[in-house]
C-alpha positions in Angstrom: -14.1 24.4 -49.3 -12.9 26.2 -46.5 -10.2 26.5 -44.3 -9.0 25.6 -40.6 -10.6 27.7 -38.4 -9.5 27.1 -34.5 -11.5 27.5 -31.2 -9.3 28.1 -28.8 -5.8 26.2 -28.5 -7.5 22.4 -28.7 -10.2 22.9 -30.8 -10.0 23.1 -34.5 -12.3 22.5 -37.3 -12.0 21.4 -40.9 -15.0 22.4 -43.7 -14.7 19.8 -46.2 -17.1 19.2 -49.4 -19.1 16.6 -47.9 -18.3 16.6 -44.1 -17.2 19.0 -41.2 -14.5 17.8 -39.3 -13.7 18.8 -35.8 -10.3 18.2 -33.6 -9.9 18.0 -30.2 -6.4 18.2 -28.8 -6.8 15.8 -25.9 -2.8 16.9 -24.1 -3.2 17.8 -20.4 -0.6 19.8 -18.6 2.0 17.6 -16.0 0.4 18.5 -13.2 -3.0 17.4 -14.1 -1.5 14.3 -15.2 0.1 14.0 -11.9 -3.3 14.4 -10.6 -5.1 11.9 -12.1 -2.3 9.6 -11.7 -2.1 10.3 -7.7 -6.0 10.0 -7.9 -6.0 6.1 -9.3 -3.4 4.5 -7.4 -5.0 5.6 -3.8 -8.4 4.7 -5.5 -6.7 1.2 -6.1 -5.4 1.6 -2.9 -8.6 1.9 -0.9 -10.5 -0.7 -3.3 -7.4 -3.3 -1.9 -7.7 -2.4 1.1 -11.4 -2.7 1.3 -11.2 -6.3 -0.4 -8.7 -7.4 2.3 -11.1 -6.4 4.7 -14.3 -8.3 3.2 -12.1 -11.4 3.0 -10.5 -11.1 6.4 -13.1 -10.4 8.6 -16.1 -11.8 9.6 -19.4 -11.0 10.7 -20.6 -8.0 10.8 -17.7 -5.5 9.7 -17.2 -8.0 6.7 -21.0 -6.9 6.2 -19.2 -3.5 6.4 -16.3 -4.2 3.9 -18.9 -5.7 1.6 -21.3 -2.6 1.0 -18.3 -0.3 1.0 -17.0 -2.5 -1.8 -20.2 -2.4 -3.9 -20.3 1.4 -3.6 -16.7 1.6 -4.3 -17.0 -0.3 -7.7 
């Protein structure tokens, strides 16, 4: 049996008798976090904003809101 070896900072892996076993520290920094975070809520945002339009308007810009909608989802 052999030790911990790391890969890196997040990667670490574990020799066992039987198995291998292999870590992957999944922490991001604040800032990507931030990110990601900034990225969902104006991708709710324009999802919302697209479904008030479908369900507002008619005829042909509904069309619109409709196909942005399935290509949004």
């Amino acid at each position: 049996m052999g030790g911990i070896k790391s890969i890196g900072k997040r990667i670490s892996i574990a020799e066992h008798k039987e198995a291998t076993t292999v870590v992957i520290e999944s922490t991001i920094t604040k800032a990507q976090q931030i990110s990601l975070e900034m990225w969902l809520g104006g991708w709710t945002g324009l999802g919302c904003l697209l479904g008030y339009g479908a369900f507002t308007f008619g005829g042909d810009e509904r069309l619109f809101y409709l196909g942005s909608l399935i290509f949004w989802g």
